[in-house]
N, C-alpha and C positions, 0 to 999 in steps of 0.2 A: 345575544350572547356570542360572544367572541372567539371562534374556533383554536381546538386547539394547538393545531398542527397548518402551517398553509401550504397550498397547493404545491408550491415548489419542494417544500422538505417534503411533501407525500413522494411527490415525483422523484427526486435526491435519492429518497431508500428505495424503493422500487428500482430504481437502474440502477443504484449500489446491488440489490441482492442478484437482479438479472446479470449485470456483468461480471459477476463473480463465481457464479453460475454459467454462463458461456467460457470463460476463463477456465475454469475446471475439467471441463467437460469437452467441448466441440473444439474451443482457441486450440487446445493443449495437441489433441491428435491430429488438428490439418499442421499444426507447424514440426512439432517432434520432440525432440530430448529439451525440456527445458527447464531451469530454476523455478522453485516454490514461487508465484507471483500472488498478493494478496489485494484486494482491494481495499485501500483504509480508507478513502473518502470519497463523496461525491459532490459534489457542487454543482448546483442545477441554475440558469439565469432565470433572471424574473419572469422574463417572454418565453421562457422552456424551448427556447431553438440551442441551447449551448449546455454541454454539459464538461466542465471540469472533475475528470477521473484521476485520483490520484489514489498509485501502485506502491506496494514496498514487494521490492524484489531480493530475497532471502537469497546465499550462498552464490552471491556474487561479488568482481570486484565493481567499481566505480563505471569502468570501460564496459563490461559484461551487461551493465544496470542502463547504459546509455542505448548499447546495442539491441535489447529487449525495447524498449517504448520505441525506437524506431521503429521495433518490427510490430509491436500492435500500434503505430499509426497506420504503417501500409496495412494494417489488416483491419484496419476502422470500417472500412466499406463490410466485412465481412461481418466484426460483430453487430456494427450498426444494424445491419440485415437481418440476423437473428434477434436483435431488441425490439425489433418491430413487430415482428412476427408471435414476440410474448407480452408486448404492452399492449394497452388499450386504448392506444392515442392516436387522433387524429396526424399528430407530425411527431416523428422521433427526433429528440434532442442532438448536434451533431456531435460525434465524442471528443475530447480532445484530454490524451494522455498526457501525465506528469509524473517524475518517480517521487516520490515520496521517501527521505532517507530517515526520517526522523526516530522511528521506532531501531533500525539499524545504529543510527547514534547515540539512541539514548541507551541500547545494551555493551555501544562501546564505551561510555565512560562510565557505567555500571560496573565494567570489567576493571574499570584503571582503579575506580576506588577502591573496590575490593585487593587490587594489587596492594595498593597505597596501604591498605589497613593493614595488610599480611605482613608485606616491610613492616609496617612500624610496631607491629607486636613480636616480628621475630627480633627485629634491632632491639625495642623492649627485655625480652626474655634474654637474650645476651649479655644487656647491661647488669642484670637484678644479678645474672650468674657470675659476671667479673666481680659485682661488689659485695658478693659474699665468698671470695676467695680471697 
């Protein structure tokens, strides 16, 4: 019988909830005042030496979003450090961050429809009132 989960997606959520979890916690007070960072995804490689982290980085701009993932590269050694010390693996996966803007984009154009609609029911309600004058 054919499992139902493999080894990698085990490994994948496991360092999704541990990096999310160092991020909250230990990242947040060695570095200081920093934006909401969330962990949306993990991507773990077959041979589990690589792990793609991808971040959505809340109330920032574009520039602010770039400046953050640089700064948890240089601090990869440090979360690395703490992932090991909470996994159960013989080798921890090496981290390699990515921002992630997608969740950021999909509430910007969430926001433009709802513009869109508002225009077109105010311009609506304008017209119904010229043509009943």
């Amino acid at each position: 019988m054919a499992r139902e989960f493999s080894r990698t997606d085990r490994v994948a959520q496991q360092v999704h909830k541990e990096v999310a979890s160092i991020l909250q916690n230990e990242y947040k007070h060695r570095v200081g005042d920093m934006p909401l960072i969330t962990v949306s995804d993990v991507d773990v490689s077959r041979d589990l030496a690589h792990a793609k982290i991808f971040v959505t980085i809340y109330n920032s701009t574009e520039e602010e979003g770039k400046l953050q993932i640089k700064q948890l590269v240089e601090y990869k050694k440090f979360i690395r450090s703490i992932l090991a010390k909470r996994l159960r693996m013989r080798s921890v996966p090496d981290l390699h961050f990515f921002e992630d803007r997608s969740i950021i984009e999909g509430m910007r154009i969430s926001n433009l429809v709802s513009q869109t609609i508002a225009k077109d029911e105010s311009k609506r309600e304008q017209d119904d009132s010229q043509e009943q004058e």
